[in-house]
N, CA, C and O atoms as a GROMACS GRO file, in nm:
protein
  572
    1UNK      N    1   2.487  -0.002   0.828
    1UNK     CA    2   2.411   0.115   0.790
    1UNK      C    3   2.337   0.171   0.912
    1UNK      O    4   2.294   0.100   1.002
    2UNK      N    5   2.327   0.306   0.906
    2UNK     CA    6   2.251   0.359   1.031
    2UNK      C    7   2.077   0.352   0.963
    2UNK      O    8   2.043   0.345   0.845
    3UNK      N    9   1.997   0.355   1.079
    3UNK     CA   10   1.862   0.346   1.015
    3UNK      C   11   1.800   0.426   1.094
    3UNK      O   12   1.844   0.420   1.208
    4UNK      N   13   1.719   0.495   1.080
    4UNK     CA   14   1.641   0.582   1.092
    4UNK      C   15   1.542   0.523   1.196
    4UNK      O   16   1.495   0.415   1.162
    5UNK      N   17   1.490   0.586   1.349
    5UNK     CA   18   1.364   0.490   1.370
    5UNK      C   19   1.338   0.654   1.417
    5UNK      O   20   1.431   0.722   1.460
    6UNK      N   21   1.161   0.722   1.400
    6UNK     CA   22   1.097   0.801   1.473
    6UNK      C   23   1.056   0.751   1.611
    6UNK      O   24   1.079   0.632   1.634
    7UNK      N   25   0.986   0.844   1.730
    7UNK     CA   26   0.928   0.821   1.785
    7UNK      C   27   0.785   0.702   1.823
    7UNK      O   28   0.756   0.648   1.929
    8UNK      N   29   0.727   0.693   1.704
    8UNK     CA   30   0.622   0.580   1.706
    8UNK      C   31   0.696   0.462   1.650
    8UNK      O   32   0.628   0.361   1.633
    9UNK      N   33   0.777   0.458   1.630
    9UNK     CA   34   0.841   0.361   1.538
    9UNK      C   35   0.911   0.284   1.696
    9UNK      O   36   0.901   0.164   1.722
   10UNK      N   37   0.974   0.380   1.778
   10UNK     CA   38   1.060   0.285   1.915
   10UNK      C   39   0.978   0.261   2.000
   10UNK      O   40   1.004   0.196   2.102
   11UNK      N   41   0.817   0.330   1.957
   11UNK     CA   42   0.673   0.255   2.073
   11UNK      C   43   0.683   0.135   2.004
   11UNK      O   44   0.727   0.040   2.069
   12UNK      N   45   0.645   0.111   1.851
   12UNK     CA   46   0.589  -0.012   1.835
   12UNK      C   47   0.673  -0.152   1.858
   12UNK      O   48   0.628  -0.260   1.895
   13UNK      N   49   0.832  -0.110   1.818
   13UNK     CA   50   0.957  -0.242   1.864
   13UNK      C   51   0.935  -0.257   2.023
   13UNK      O   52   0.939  -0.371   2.070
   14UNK      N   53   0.907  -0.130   2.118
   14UNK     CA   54   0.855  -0.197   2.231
   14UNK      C   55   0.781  -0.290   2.296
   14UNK      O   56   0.807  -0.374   2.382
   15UNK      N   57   0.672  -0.255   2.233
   15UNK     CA   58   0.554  -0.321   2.198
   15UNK      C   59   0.552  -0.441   2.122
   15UNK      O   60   0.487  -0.544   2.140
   16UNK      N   61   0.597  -0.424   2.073
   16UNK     CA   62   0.629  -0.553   1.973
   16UNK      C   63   0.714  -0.657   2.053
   16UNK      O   64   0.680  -0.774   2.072
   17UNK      N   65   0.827  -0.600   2.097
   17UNK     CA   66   0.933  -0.724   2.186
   17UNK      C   67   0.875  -0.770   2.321
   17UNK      O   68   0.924  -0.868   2.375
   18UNK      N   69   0.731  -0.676   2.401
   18UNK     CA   70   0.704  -0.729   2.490
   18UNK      C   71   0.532  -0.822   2.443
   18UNK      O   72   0.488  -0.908   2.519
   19UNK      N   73   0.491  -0.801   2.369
   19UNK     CA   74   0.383  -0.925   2.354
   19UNK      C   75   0.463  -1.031   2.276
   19UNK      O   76   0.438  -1.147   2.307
   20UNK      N   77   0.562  -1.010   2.173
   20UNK     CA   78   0.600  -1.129   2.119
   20UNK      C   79   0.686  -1.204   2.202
   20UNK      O   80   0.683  -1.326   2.219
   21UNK      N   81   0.780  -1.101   2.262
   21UNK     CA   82   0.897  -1.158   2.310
   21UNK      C   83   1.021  -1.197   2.246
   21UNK      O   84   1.098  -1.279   2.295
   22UNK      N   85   1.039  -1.138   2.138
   22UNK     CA   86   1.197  -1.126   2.023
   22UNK      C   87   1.244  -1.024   1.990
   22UNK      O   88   1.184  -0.930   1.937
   23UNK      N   89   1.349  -1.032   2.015
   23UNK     CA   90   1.390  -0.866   1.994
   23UNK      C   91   1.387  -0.880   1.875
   23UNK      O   92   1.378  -0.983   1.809
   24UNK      N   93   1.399  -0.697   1.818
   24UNK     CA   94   1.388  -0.629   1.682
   24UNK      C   95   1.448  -0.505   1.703
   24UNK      O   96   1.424  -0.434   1.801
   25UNK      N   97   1.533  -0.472   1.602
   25UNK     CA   98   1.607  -0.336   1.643
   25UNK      C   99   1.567  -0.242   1.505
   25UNK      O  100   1.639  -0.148   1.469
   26UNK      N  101   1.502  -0.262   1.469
   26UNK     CA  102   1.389  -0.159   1.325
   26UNK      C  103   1.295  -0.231   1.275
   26UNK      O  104   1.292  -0.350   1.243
   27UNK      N  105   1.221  -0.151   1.271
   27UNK     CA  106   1.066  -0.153   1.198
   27UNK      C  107   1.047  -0.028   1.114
   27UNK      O  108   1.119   0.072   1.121
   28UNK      N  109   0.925  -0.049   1.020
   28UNK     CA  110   0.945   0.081   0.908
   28UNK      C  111   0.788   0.012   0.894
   28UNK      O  112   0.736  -0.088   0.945
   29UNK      N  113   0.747   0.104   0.811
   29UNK     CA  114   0.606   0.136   0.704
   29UNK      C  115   0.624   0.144   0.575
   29UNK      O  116   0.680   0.231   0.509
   30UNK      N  117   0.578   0.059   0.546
   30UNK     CA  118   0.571   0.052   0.366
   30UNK      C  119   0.465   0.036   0.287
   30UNK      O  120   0.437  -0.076   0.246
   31UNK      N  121   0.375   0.163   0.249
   31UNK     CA  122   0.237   0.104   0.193
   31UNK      C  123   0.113   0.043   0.278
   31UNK      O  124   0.027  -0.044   0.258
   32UNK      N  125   0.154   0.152   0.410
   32UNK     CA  126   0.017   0.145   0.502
   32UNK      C  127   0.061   0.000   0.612
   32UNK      O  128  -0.008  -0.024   0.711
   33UNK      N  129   0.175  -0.079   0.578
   33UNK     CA  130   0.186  -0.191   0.640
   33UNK      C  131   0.307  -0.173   0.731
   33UNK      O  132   0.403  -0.133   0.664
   34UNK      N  133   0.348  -0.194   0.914
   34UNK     CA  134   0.410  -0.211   0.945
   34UNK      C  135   0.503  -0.312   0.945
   34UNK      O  136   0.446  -0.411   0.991
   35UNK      N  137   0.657  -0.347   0.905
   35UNK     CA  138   0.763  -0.403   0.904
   35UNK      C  139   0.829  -0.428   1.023
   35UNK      O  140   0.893  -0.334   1.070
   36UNK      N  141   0.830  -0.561   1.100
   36UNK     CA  142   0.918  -0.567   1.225
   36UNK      C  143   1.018  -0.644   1.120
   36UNK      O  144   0.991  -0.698   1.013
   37UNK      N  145   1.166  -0.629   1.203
   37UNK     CA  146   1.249  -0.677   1.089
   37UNK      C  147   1.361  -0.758   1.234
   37UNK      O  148   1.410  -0.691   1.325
   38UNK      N  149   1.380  -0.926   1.217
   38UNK     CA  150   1.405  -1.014   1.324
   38UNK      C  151   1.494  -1.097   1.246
   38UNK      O  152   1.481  -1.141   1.132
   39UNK      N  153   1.590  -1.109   1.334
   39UNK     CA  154   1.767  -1.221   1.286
   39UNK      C  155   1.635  -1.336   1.241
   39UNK      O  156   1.519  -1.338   1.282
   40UNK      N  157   1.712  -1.436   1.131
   40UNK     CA  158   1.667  -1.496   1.022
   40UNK      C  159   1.621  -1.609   1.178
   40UNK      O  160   1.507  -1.611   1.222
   41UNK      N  161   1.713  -1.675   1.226
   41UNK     CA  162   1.678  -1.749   1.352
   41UNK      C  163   1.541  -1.715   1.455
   41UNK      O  164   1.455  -1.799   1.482
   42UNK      N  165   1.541  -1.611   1.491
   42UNK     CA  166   1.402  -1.579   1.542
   42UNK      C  167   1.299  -1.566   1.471
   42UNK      O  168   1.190  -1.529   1.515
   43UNK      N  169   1.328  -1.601   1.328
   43UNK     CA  170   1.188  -1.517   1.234
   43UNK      C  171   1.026  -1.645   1.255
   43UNK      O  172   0.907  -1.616   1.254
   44UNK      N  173   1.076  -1.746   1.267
   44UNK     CA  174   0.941  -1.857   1.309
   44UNK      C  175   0.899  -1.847   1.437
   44UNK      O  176   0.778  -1.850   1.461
   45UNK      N  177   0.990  -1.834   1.536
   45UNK     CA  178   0.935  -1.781   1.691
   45UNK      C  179   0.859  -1.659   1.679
   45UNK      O  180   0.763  -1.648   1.756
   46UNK      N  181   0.889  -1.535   1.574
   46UNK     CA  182   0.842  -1.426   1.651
   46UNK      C  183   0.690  -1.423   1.534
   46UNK      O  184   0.603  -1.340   1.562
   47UNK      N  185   0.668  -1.508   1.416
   47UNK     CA  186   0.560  -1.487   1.345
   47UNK      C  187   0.451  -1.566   1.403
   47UNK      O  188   0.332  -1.540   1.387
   48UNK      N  189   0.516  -1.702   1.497
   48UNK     CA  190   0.439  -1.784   1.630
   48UNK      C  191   0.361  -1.912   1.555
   48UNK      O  192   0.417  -1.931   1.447
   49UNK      N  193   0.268  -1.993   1.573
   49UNK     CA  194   0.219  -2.090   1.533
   49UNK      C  195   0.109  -2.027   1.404
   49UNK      O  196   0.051  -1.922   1.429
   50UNK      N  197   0.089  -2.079   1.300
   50UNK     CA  198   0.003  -2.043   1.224
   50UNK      C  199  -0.027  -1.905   1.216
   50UNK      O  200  -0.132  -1.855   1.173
   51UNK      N  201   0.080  -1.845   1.263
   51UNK     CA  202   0.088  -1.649   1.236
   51UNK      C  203   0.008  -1.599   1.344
   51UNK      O  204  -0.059  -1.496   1.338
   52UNK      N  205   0.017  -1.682   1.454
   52UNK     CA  206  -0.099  -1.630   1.555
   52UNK      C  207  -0.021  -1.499   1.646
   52UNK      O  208  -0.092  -1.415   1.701
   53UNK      N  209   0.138  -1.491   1.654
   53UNK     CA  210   0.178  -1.367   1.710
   53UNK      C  211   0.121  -1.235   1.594
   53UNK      O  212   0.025  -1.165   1.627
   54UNK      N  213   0.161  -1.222   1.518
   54UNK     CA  214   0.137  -1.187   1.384
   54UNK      C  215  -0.027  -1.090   1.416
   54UNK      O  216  -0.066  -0.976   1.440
   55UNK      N  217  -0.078  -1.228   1.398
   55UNK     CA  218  -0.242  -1.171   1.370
   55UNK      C  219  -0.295  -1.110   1.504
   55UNK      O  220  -0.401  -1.048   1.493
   56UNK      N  221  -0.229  -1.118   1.655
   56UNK     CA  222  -0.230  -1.068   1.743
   56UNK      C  223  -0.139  -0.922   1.761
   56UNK      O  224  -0.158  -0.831   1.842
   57UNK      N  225  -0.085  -0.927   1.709
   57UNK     CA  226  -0.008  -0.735   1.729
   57UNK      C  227  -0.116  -0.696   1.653
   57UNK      O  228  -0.202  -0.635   1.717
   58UNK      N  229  -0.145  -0.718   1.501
   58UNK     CA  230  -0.188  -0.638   1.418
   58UNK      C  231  -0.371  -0.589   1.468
   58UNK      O  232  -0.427  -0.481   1.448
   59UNK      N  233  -0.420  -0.701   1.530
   59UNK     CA  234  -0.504  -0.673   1.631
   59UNK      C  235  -0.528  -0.594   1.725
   59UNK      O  236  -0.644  -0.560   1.753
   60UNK      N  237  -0.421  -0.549   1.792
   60UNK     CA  238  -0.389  -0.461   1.891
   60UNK      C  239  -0.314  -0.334   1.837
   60UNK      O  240  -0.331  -0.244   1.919
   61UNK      N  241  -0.227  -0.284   1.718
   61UNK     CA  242  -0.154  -0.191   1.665
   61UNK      C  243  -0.306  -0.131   1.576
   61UNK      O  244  -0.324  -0.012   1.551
   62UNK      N  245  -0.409  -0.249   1.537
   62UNK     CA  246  -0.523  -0.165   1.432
   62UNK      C  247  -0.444  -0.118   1.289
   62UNK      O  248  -0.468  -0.016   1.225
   63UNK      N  249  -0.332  -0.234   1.252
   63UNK     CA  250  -0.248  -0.222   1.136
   63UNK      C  251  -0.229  -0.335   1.095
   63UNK      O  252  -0.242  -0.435   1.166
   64UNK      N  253  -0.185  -0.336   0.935
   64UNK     CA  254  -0.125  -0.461   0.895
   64UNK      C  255  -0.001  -0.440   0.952
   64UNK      O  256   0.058  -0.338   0.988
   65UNK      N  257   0.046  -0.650   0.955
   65UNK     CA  258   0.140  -0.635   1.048
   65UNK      C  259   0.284  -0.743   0.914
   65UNK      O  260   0.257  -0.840   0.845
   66UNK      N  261   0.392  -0.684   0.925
   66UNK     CA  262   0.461  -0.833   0.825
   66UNK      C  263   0.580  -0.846   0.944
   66UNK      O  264   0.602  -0.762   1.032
   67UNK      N  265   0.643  -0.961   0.925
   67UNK     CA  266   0.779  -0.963   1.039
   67UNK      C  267   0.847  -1.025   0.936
   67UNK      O  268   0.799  -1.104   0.856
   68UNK      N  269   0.968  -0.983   0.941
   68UNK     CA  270   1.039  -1.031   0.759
   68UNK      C  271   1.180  -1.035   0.845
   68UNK      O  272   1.176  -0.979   0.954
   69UNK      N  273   1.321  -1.105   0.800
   69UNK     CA  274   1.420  -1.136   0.850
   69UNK      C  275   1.521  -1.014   0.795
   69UNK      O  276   1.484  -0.930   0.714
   70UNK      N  277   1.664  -1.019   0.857
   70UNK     CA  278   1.719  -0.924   0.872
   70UNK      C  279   1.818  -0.984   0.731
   70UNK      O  280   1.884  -1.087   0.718
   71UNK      N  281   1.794  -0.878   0.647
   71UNK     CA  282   1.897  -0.900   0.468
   71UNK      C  283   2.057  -0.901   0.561
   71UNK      O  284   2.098  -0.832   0.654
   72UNK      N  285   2.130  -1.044   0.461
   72UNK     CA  286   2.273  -1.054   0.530
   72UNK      C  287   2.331  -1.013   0.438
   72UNK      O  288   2.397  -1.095   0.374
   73UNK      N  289   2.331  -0.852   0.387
   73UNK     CA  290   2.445  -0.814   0.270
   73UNK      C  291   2.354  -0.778   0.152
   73UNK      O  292   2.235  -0.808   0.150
   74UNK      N  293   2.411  -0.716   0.062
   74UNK     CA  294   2.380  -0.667  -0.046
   74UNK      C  295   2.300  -0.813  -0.153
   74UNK      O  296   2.204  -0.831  -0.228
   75UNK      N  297   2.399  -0.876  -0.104
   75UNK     CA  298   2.344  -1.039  -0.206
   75UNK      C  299   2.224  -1.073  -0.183
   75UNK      O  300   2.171  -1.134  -0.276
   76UNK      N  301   2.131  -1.047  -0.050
   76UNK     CA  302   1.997  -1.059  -0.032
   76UNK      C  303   1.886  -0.949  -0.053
   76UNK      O  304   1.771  -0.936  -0.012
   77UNK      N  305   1.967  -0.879  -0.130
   77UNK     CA  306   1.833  -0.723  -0.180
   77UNK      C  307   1.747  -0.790  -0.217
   77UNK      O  308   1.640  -0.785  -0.158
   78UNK      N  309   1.765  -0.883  -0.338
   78UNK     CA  310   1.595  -0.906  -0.411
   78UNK      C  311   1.496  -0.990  -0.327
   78UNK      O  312   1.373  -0.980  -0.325
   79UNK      N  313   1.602  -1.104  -0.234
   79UNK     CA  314   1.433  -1.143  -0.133
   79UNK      C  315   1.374  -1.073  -0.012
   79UNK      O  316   1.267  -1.098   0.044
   80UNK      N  317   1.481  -0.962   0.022
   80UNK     CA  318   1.428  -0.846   0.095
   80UNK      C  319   1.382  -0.733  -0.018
   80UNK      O  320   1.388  -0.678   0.092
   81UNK      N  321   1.360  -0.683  -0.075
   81UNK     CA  322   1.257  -0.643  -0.170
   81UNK      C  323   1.127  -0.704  -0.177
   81UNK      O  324   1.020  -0.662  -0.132
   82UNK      N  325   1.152  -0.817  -0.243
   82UNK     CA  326   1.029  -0.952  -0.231
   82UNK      C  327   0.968  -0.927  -0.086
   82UNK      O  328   0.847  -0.902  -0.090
   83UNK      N  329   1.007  -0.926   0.001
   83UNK     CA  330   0.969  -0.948   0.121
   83UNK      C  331   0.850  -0.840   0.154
   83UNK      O  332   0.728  -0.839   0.174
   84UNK      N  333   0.985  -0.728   0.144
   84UNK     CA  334   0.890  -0.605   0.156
   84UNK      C  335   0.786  -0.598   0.068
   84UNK      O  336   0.679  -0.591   0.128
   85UNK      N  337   0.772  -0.596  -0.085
   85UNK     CA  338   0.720  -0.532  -0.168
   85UNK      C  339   0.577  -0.662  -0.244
   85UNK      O  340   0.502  -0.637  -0.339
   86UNK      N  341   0.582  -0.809  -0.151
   86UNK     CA  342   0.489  -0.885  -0.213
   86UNK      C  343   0.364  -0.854  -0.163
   86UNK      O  344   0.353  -0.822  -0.044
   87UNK      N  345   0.229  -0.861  -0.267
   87UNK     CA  346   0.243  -0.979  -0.342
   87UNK      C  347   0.283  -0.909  -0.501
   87UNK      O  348   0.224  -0.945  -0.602
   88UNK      N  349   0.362  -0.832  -0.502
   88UNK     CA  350   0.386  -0.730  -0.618
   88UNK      C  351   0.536  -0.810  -0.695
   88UNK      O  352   0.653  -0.790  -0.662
   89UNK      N  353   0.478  -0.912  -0.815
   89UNK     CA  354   0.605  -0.968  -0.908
   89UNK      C  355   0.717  -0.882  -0.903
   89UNK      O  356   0.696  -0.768  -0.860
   90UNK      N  357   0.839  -0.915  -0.941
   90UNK     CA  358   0.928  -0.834  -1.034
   90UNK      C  359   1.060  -0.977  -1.052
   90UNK      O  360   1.093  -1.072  -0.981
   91UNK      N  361   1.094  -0.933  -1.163
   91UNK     CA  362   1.168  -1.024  -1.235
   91UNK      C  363   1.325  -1.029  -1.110
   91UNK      O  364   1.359  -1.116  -1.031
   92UNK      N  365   1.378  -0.912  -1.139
   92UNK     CA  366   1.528  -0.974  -1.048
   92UNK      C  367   1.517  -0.788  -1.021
   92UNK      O  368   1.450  -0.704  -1.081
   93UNK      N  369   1.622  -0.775  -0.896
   93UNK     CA  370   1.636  -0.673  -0.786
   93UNK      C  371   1.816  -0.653  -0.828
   93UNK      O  372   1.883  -0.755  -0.845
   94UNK      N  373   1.862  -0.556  -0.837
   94UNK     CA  374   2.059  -0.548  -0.846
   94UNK      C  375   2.089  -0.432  -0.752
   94UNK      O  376   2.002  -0.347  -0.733
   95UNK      N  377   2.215  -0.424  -0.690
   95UNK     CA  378   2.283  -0.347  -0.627
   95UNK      C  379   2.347  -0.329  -0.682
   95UNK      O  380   2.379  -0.428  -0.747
   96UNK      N  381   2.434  -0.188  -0.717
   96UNK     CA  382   2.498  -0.142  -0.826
   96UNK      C  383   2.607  -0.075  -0.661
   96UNK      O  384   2.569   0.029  -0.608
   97UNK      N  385   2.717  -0.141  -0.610
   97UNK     CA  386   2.751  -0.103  -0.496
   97UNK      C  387   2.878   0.037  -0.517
   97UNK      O  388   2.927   0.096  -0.420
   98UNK      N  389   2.912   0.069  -0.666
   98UNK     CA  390   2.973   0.135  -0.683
   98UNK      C  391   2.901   0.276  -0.676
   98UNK      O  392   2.947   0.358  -0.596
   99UNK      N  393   2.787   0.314  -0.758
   99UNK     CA  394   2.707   0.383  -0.756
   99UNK      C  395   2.582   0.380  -0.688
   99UNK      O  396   2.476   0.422  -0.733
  100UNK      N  397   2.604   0.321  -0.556
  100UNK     CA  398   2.476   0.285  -0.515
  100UNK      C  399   2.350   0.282  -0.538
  100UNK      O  400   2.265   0.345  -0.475
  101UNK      N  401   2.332   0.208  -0.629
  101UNK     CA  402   2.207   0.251  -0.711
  101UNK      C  403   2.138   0.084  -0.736
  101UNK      O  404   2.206   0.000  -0.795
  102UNK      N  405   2.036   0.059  -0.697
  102UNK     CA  406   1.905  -0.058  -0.687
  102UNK      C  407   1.837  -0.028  -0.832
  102UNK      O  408   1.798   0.078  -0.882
  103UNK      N  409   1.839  -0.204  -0.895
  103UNK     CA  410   1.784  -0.116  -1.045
  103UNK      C  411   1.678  -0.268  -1.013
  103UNK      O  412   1.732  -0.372  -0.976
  104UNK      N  413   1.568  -0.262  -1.029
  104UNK     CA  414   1.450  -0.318  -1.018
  104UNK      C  415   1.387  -0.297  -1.144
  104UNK      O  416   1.344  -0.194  -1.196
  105UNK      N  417   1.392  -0.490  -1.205
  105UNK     CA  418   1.381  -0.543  -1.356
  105UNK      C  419   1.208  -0.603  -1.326
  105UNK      O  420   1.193  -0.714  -1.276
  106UNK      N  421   1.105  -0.530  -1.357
  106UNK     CA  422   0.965  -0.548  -1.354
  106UNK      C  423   0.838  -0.514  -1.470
  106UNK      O  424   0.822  -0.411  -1.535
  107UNK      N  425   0.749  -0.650  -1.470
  107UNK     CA  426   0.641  -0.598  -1.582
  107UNK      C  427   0.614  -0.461  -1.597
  107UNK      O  428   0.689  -0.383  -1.538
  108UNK      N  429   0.513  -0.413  -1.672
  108UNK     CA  430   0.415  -0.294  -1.659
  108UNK      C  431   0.387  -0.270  -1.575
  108UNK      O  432   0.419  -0.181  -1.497
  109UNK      N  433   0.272  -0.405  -1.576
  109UNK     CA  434   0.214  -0.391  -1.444
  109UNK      C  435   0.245  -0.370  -1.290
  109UNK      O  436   0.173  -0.306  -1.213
  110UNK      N  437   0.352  -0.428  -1.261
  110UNK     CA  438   0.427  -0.442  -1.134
  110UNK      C  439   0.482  -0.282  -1.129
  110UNK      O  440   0.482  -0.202  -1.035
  111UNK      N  441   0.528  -0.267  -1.263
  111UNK     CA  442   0.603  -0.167  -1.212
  111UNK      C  443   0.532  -0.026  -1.238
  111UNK      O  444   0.594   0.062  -1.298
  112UNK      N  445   0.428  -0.010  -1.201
  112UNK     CA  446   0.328   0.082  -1.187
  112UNK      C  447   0.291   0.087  -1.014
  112UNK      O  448   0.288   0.177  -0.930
  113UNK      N  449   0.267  -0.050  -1.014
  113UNK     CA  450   0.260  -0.072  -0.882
  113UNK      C  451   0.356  -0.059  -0.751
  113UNK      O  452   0.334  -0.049  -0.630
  114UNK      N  453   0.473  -0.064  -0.834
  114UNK     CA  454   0.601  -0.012  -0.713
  114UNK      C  455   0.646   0.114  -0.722
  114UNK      O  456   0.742   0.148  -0.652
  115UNK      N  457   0.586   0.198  -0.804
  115UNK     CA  458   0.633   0.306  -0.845
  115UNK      C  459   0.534   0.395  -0.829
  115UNK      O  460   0.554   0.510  -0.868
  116UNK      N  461   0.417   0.364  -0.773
  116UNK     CA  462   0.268   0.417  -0.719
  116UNK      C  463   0.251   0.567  -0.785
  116UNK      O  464   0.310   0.623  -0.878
  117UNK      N  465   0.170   0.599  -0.719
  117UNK     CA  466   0.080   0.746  -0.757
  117UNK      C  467   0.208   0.851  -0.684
  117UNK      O  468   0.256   0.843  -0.571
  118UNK      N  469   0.246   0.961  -0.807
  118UNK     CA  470   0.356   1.056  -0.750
  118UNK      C  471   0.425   1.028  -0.686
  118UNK      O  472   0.447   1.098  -0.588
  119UNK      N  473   0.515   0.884  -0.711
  119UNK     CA  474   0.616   0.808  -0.693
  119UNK      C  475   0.593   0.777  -0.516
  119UNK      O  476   0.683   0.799  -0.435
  120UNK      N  477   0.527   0.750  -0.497
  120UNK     CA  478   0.487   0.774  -0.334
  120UNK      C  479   0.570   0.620  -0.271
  120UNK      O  480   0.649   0.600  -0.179
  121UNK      N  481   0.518   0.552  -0.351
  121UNK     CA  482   0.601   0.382  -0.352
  121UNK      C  483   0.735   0.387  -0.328
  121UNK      O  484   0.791   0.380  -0.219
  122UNK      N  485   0.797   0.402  -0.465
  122UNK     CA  486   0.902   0.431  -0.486
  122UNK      C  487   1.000   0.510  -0.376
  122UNK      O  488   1.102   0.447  -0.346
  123UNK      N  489   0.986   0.608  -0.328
  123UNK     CA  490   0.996   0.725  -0.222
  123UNK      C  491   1.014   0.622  -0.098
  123UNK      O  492   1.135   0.601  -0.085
  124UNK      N  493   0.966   0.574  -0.036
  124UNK     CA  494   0.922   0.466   0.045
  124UNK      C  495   0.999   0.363   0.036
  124UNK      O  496   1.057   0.324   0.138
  125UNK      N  497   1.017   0.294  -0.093
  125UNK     CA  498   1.101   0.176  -0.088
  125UNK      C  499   1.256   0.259  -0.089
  125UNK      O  500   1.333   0.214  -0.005
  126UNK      N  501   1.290   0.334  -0.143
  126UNK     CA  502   1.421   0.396  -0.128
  126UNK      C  503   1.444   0.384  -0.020
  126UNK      O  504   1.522   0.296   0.017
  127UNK      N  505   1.369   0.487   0.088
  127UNK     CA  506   1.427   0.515   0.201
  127UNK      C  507   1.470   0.348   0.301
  127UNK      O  508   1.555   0.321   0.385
  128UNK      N  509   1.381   0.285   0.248
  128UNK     CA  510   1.410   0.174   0.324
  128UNK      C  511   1.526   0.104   0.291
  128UNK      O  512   1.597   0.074   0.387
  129UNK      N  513   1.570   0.065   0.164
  129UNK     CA  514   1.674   0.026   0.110
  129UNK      C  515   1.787   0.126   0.121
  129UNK      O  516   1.887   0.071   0.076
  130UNK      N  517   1.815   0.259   0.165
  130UNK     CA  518   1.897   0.389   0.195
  130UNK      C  519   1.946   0.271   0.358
  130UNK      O  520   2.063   0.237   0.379
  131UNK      N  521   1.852   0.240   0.431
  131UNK     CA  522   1.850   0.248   0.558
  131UNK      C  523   1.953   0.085   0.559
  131UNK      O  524   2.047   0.078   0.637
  132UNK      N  525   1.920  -0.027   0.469
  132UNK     CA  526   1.943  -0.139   0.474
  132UNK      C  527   2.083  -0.146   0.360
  132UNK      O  528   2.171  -0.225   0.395
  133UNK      N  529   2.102  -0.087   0.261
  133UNK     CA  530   2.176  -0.060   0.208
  133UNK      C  531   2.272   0.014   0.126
  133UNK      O  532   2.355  -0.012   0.038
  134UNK      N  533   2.219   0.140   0.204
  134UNK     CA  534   2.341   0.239   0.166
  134UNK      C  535   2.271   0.299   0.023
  134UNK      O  536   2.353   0.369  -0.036
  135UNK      N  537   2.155   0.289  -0.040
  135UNK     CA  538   2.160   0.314  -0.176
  135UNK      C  539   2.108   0.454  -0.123
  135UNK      O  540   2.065   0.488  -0.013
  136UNK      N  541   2.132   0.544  -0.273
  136UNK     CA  542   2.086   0.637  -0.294
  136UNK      C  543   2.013   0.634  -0.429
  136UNK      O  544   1.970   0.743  -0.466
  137UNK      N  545   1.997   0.560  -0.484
  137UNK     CA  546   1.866   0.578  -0.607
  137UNK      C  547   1.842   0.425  -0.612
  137UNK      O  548   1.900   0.320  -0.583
  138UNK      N  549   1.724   0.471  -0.667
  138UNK     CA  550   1.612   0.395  -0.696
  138UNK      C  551   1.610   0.370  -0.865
  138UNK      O  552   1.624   0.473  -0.930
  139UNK      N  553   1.596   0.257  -0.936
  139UNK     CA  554   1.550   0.260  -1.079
  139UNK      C  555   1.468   0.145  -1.085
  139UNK      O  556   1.491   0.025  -1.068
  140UNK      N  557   1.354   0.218  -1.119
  140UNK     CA  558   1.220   0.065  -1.153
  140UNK      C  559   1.234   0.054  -1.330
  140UNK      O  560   1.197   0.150  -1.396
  141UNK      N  561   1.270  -0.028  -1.375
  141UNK     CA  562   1.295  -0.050  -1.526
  141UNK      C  563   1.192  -0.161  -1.590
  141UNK      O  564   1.138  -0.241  -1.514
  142UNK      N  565   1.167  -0.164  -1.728
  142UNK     CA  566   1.090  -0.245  -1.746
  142UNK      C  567   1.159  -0.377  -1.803
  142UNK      O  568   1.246  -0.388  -1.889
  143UNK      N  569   1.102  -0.458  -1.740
  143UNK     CA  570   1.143  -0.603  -1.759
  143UNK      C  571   1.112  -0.714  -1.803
  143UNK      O  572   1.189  -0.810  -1.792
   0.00000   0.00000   0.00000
């Protein structure tokens, strides 16, 4: 999949690969929080001892910071969802690869919460999952 990176987005992987020292080839924003996104193998090197790389970018960026591993395929949507979208429950995550379409099985509650104020959430998690897997809709259902 091609992914989208803006201008502040190829400062911060800069930035990011030279205080941590691991490469990352996308990062995104989700809900005020920056996403570095690192092969499953680098993901304990680049979060560092007791999250101390971690709590040091986010120190210096003046952002929350998450570093989450790179989804191998459609079969890992729901713990890349999870990833992205905790500490927010939801029952199970599906790829519908014919119709590209992500149908997200969640409480009330949760799913108020992923589906935010004038779908602002929602909007957000699409594009990211557009970028990681090809989808074009979004369905938060109740679960």
């Amino acid at each position: 999949m091609t992914k989208t990176i803006d201008m502040l987005f190829m400062q911060y992987i800069a930035f990011f690969e030279r205080i941590i020292g691991v490469r990352t080839k996308h990062c995104f924003s989700y809900n005020g929080t920056i996403f570095f996104v690192v092969q499953p193998e680098f993901l304990a090197r680049a979060i560092g001892e007791n999250g101390l790389n971690v709590r040091k970018l986010a120190e210096k960026l003046r952002k929350k910071i998450k570093i989450i591993s790179t989804p191998d395929g459609s079969q890992d949507i729901q713990k890349f969802i999870s990833s992205v979208v905790y500490p927010i429950q939801f029952k199970r995550a599906t790829f519908n690869d014919e119709e590209k379409e992500v149908t997200i099985e969640a409480p009330l509650q949760s799913r108020a919460m992923l589906i935010g104020r004038n779908k602002k959430k929602q909007e957000e998690l699409l594009k990211i999952l557009e970028d990681y897997f090809g989808a074009k809709k979004l369905k938060i259902v109740n679960g």
